[in-house]
C-alpha positions in Angstrom: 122.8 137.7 50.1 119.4 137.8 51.3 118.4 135.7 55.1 116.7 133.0 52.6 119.6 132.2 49.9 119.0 128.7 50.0 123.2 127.9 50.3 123.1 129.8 53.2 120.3 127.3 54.6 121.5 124.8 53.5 125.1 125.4 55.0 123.2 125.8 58.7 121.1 122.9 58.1 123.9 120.5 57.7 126.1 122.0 60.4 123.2 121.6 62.5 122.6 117.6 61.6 125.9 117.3 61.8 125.9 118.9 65.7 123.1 116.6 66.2 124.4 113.7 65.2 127.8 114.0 67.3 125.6 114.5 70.4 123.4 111.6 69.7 126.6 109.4 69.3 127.5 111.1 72.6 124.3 110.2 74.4 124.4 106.6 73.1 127.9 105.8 74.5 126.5 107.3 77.8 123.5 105.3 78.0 126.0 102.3 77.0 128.0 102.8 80.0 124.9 103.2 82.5 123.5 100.5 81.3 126.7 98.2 81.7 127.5 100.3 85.3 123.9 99.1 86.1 124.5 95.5 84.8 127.6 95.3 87.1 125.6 96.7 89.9 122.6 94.0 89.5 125.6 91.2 89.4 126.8 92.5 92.8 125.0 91.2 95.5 127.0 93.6 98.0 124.8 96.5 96.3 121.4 97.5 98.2 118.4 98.2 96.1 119.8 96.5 92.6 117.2 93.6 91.8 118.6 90.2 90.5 119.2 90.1 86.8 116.0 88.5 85.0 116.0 84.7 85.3 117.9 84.3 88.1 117.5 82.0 91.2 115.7 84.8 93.4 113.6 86.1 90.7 111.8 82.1 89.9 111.3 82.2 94.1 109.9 85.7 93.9 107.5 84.8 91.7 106.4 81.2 93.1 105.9 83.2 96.7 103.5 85.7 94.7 101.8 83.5 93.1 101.1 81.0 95.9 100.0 84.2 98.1 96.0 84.4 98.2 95.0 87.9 96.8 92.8 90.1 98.7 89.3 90.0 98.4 86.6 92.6 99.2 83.7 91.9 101.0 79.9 91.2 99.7 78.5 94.5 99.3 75.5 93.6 101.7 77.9 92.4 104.1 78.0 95.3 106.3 80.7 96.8 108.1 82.8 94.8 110.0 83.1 94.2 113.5 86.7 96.2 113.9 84.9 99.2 111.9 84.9 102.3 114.4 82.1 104.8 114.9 82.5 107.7 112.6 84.4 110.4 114.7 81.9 112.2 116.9 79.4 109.4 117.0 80.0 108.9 120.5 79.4 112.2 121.4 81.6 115.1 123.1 84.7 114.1 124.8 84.2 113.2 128.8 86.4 116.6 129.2 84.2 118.9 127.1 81.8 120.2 129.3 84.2 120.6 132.3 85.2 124.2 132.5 84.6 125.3 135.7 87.3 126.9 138.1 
């Protein structure tokens, strides 16, 4: 039998599909169980760092505090620079210190 006798192919080809498909019935009960480990997590209000589930009491708060908050707003673009603004370093000169090396 030559490398391209099509039984031959077609042998592989289905053992491959069927290696496939037992892996990707493998991966989906894996990302079944994260997802209910991560649901169980989110419930738990022990747990640091799981947001509330979506629609909860904390999540309809959230959301009124962000959207009574003002967002930020830039300045007129002939306003200037503001008062805090600094010089740009070395505007002001060499440091006081500089020029002192003497002993």
């Amino acid at each position: 039998m030559s490398e391209r006798d099509p039984d031959r192919l077609a042998d592989e080809l289905k053992r491959e599909g069927d290696e496939l498909e037992r892996r990707s019935g493998e991966l989906q009960g894996r990302i079944e169980e994260v997802g209910e480990d991560w649901g169980r997590k989110r419930a738990d209000q022990s747990i640091p760092g799981a947001p509330a589930p979506e629609g909860s009491e904390d999540d309809a708060q959230d959301e009124q505090d962000e959207s009574s908050s003002p967002g930020p707003e830039a300045p007129p673009p002939d306003a200037g620079p503001s008062e805090a603004a600094t010089a740009a370093e070395g505007a002001a000169g060499p440091p006081s210190d500089a020029g002192d090396e003497s002993d």
